[in-house]
C-alpha positions in Angstrom: 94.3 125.1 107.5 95.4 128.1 109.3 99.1 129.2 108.0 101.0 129.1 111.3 100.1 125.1 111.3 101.8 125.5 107.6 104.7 127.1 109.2 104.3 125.8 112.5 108.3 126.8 113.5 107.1 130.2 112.8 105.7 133.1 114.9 102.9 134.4 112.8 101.3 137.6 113.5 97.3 136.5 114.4 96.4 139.0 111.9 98.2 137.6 109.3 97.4 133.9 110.0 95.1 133.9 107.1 92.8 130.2 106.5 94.4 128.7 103.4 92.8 125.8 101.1 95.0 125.4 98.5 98.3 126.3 96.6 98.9 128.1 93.8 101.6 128.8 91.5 99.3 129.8 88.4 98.2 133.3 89.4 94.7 132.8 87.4 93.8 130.1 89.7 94.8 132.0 93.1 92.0 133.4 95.2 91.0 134.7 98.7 92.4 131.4 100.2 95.2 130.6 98.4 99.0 130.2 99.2 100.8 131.6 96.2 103.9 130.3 95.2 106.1 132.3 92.8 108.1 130.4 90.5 111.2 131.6 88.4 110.3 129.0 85.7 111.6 128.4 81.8 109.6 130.6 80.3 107.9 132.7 82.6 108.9 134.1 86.1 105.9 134.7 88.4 108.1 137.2 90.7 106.6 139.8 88.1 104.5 142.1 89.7 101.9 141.3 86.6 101.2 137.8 88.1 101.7 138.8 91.8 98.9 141.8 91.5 96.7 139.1 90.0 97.3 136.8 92.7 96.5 139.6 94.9 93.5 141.2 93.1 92.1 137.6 93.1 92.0 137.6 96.9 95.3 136.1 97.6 97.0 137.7 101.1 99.8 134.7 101.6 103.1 134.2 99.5 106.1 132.9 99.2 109.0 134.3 97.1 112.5 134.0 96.3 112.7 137.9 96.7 111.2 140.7 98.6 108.8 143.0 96.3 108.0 146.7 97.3 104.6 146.6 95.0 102.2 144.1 97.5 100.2 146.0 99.8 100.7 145.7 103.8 98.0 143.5 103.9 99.9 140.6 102.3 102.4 138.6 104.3 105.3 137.1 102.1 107.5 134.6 103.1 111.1 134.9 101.6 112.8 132.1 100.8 116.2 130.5 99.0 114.2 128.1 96.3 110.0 128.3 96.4 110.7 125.2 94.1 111.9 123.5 97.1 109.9 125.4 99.6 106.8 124.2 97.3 107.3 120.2 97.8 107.8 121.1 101.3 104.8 123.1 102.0 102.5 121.0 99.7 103.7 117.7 102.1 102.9 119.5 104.6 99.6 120.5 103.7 98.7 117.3 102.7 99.7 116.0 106.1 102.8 114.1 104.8 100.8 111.2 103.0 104.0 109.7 102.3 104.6 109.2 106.0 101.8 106.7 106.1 102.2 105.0 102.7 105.1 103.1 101.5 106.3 104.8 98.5 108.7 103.1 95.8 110.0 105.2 93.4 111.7 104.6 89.8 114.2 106.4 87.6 116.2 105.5 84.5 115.9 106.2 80.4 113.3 103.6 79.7 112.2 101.3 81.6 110.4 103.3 84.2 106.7 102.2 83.9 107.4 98.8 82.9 109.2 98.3 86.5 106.2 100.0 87.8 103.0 98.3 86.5 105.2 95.0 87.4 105.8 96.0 90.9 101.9 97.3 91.1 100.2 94.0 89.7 102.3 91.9 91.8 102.0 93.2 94.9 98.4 93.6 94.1 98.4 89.4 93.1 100.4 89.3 96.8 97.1 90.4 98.6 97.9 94.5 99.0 97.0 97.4 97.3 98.7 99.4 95.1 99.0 102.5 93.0 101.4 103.9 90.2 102.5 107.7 89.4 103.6 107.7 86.4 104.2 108.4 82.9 100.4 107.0 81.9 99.1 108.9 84.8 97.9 107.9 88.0 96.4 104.4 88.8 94.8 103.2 92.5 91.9 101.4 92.9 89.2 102.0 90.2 90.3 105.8 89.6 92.9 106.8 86.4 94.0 110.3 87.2 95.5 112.1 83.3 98.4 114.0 84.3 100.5 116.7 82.4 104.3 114.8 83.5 105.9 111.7 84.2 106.1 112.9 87.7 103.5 115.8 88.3 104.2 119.3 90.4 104.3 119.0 94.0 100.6 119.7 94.8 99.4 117.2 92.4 102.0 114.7 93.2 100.8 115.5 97.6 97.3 116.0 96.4 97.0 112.5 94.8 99.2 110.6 97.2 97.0 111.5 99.7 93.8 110.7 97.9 95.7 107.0 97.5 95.9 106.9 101.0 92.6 107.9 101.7 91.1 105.3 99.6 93.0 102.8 101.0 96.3 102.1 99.0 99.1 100.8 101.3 101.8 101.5 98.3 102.4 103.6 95.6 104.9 102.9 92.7 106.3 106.6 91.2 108.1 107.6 88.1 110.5 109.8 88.8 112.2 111.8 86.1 115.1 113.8 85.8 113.0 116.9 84.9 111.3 116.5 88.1 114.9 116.1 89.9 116.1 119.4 88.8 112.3 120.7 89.7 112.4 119.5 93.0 108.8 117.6 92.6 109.1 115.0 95.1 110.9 117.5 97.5 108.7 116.5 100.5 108.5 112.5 99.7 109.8 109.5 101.4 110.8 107.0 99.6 111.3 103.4 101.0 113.6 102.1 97.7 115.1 103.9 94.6 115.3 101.4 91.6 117.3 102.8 88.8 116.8 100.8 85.6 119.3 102.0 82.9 120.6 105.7 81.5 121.4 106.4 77.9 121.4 110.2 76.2 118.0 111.8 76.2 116.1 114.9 77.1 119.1 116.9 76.4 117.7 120.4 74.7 117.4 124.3 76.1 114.4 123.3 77.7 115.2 120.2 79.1 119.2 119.3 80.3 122.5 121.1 79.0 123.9 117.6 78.5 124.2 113.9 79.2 126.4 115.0 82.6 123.6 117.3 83.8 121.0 114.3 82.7 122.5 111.9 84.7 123.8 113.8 87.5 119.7 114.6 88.3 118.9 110.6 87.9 121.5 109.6 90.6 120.3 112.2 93.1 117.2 110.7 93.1 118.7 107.4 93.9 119.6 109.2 97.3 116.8 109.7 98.4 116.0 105.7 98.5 116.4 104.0 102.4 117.5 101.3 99.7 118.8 101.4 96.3 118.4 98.6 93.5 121.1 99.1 90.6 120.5 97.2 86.9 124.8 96.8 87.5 124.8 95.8 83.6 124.2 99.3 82.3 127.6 101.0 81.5 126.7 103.7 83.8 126.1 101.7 87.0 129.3 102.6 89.1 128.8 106.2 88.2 125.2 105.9 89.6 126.5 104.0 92.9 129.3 106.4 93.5 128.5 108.9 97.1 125.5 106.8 97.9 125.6 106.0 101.2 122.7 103.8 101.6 122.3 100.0 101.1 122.9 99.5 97.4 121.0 96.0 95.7 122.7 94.8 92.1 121.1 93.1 89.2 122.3 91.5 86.7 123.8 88.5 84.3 127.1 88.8 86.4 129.0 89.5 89.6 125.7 90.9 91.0 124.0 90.9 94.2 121.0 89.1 92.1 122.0 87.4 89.2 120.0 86.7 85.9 121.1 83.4 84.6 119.9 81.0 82.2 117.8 82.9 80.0 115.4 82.1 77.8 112.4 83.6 75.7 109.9 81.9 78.7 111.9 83.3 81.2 115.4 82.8 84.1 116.9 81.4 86.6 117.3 84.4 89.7 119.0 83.9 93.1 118.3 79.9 92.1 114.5 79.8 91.3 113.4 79.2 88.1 110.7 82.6 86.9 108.7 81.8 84.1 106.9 85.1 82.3 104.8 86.0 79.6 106.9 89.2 79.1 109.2 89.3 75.7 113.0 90.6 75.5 115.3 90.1 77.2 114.8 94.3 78.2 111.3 93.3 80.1 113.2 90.1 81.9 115.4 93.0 83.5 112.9 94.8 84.1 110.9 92.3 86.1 114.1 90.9 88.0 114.5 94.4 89.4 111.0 94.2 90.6 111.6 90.9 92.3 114.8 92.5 93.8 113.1 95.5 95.1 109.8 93.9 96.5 112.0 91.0 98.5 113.7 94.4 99.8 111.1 95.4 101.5 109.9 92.2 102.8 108.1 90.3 100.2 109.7 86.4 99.7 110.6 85.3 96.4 108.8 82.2 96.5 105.3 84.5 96.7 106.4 86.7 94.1 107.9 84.0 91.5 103.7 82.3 91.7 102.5 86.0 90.0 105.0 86.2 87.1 103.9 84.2 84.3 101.0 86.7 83.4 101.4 90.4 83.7 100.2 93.3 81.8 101.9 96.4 81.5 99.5 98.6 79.6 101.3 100.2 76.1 104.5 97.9 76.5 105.3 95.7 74.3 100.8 94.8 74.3 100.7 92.5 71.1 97.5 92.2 69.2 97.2 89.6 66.6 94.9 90.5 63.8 94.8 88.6 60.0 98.0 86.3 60.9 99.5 89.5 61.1 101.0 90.9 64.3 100.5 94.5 65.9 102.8 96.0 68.4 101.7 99.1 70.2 104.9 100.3 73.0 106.1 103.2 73.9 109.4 103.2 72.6 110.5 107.1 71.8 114.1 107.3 71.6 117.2 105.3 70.1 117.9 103.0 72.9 114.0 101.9 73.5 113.4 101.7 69.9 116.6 99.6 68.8 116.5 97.3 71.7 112.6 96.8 70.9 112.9 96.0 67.6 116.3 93.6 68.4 113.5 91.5 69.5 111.1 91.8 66.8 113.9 90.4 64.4 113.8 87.9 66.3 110.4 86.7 65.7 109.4 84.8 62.8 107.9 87.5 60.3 107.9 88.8 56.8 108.6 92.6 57.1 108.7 94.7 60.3 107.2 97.9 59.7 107.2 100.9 62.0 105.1 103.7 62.7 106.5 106.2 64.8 107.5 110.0 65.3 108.6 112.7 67.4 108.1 115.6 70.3 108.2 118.5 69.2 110.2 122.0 70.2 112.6 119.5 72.8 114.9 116.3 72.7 115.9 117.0 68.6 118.4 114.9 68.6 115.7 111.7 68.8 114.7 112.9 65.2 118.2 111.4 63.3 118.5 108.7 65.9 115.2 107.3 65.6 115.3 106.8 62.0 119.5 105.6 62.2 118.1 102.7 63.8 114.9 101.8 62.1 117.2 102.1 58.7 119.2 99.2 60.5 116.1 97.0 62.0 113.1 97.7 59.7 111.6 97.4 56.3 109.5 100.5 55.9 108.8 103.4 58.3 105.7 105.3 58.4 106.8 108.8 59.6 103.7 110.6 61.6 102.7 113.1 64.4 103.4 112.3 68.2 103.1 115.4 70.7 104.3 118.4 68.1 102.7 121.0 70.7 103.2 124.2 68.7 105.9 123.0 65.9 104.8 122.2 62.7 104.6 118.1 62.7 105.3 118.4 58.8 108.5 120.0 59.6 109.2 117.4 62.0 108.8 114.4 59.9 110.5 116.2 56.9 113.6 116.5 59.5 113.3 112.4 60.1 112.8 111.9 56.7 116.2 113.1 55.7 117.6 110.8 57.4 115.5 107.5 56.1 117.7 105.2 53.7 114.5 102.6 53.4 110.8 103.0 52.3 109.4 106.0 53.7 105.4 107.1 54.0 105.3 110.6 55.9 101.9 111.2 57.0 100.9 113.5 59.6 97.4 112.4 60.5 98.3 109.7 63.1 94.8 107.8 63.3 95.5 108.1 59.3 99.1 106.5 59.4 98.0 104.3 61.4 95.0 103.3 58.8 97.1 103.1 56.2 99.7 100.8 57.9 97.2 98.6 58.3 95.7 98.3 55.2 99.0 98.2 52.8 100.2 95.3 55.6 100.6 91.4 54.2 100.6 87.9 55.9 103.2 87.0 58.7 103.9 91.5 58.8 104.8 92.7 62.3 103.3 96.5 62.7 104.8 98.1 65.3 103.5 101.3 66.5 105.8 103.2 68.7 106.4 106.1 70.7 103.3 106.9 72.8 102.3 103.5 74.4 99.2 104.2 76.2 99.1 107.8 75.9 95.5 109.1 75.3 95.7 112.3 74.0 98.6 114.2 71.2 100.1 117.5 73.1 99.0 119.7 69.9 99.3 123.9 70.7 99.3 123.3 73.8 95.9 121.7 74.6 95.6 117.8 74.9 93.4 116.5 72.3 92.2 112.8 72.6 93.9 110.2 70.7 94.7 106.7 71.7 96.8 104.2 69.4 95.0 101.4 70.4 92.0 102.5 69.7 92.7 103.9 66.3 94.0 100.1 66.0 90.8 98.7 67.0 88.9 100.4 64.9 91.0 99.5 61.9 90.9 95.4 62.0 
């Protein structure tokens, strides 16, 4: 692709209308037909003439830039610009041939919540006779490919890059995650979405790397909801109204009163919704949420309730709430990470016959530090003992980590920061009618350790241990 078709409002010199084949914003990966993309980012501004001159000495003639540089030769043509963040979801659509155009994208935000609403919407629209694919927090998923990815919602040439591949392989929607992080970003700068579902807000992600505060936080979530043709609201979180408030498209409520779609007469099986009876396989009353925004969102866009209620009494949602029953004992693996996952996960546990619940869980490290009192405030409250372990450290010390949870811990406490050994050891000291929950990275297959992903699945490491 030649770069006046990139910029095709533009008047590009013919000897600067370099062939381009990708885009870069890692100088290291740039070369003689790249579009760079300089980024002013957390840690590391690529304005610097260090990565620029590497871009450059690696064949790269093309870039855009927040501000002019005297140090690139007159060979280069730059392209100045307000935000190259913005610019980048732009250009990426563009060179991707704005996949989103053809497919029909539906996009979800909120706390938690966010992948359970998507594998729902995925497997029934895939049990209604279409095809379907999800963006998310366990990577990508359409037709027989599983794409890792490094976020919930990936930068704006993956994000374009596998869209498009879902398109060309013959997916007529995609489900995507989209996080707050990727708001402020400006990842999905350059997609159109068909629906915004919002499914709940509580604190979270609040650090010097993340968002100043909860006001910041949720002011990103509701300007996703914006971009939505239509907008489906869970209308029982406390924070509804202030999600609704300036939107000016159609707005869809949910929930067990005064709503648009109202939950009614629940039950562990299931609920009544707009006057059908939906049974499901899916515990707490969390997931029956969940799956009533689904069925809100889907007969949005065209699908009748009568088709979707014949799909809903067997769905999987892979690392949610996925129960494996081992020795009359009971293993829970989720991906509960924070207070409000956690506590309203483990409401439900206690609601299940049992002996003792015990947990196994940890947390991130260098961001969201607050999670490391408030996960162990509410386990004290719901739980028996609490095996204190390793999840995503990065380059903090996960003994550090777990000696910060620990502090807080008022029951029986095992801190161990092998996780596959935690998770051994759970197993092993467990009794009749135990539930073993096993919390905080779902279906994740890999621990964030120094910054490389190493493999590790909780599932497996349960597998192996039963």
């Amino acid at each position: 692709m030649l770069l006046s078709e990139i910029f095709s409002k533009l008047n590009i010199d013919k000897a600067y209308d370099f062939e381009i084949d990708n885009i870069a914003t890692n100088s290291k990966l740039s070369n003689n037909k790249s579009l760079f993309v300089a980024i002013n980012g957390t840690t590391v501004n690529s304005h610097d003439e260090k990565y620029l001159m590497e871009a450059y000495n690696n064949g790269t003639r093309a870039f855009i830039l927040e501000e002019d540089v005297d140090f690139l030769p007159k060979n280069c043509v730059s392209f100045i610009v307000d935000s190259s963040r913005k610019t980048l979801g732009l250009v990426a659509s563009r060179f991707y041939d704005h996949p989103s155009k053809k497919l029909r994208i539906i996009g979800v935000t909120g706390t938690k919540g966010k992948t359970s609403v998507s594998f729902i919407i995925k497997e029934l629209i895939e049990k209604y006779g279409h095809s379907c694919g999800v963006v998310g927090t366990s990577g990508a998923y359409y037709g027989d490919k599983h794409i890792d990815t490094n976020n919930t919602t990936p930068d704006p040439v993956t994000l374009q890059s596998i869209l498009k591949d879902a398109l060309d392989s013959g997916m007529e929607y995609m489900v995507l995650e989209v996080s707050s992080q990727a708001m402020k970003q400006f990842r999905v700068m350059g997609t159109n979405f068909m629906i915004a579902i919002f499914t709940n807000i509580s604190p979270d992600h609040i650090g010097p790397f993340e968002h100043a505060d909860f006001e910041e936080y949720r002011h990103w979530k509701r300007n996703f909801l914006r971009l939505g043709k239509k907008v489906i609201i869970n209308k029982d979180d406390e924070n509804a109204q202030y999600m609704i408030e300036g939107i000016k498209k159609p707005v869809i409520t949910v929930g067990r009163k005064d709503a648009d779609f109202t939950i009614a007469d629940e039950d562990e099986h299931g609920f009544s919704f707009f006057g059908k009876r939906i049974n499901t396989n899916l515990h707490g009353s969390f997931n029956r949420m969940n799956l009533a925004l689904s069925i809100a969102a889907l007969n949005e866009i065209g699908f009748s309730l009568d088709g979707l209620i014949k799909s809903t009494d067997d769905i999987t949602i892979p690392g949610r709430m996925e129960v494996i029953e081992y020795d009359n004992r009971k293993i829970i693996i989720d991906y509960a990470h924070n207070k409000l996952s956690l506590e309203s996960i483990l409401k439900e546990l206690n609601s299940w016959k049992h002996n003792k619940i015990k947990l196994l869980i940890g947390s991130v490290g260098e961001r969201t530090f607050e999670r490391r009192h408030e996960i162990v405030e509410v386990a004290n409250e719901f739980v028996d003992e609490i095996y204190l372990t390793s999840d995503n450290p990065n380059h903090e010390d996960p003994n550090k980590i777990i000696y910060e949870m620990a502090m807080h811990s008022k029951i029986t406490t095992h801190k161990i920061s092998d996780r596959a050994l935690a998770v051994k050891n759970m197993i092993e000291n467990s009794s009749d009618g135990d539930i073993l929950l096993i919390a905080g990275k779902g279906d994740e297959r890999y621990q964030l350790i120094n910054g490389e992903h190493v493999h590790y699945s909780d599932k497996e490491e349960v597998l192996r241990n039963i």
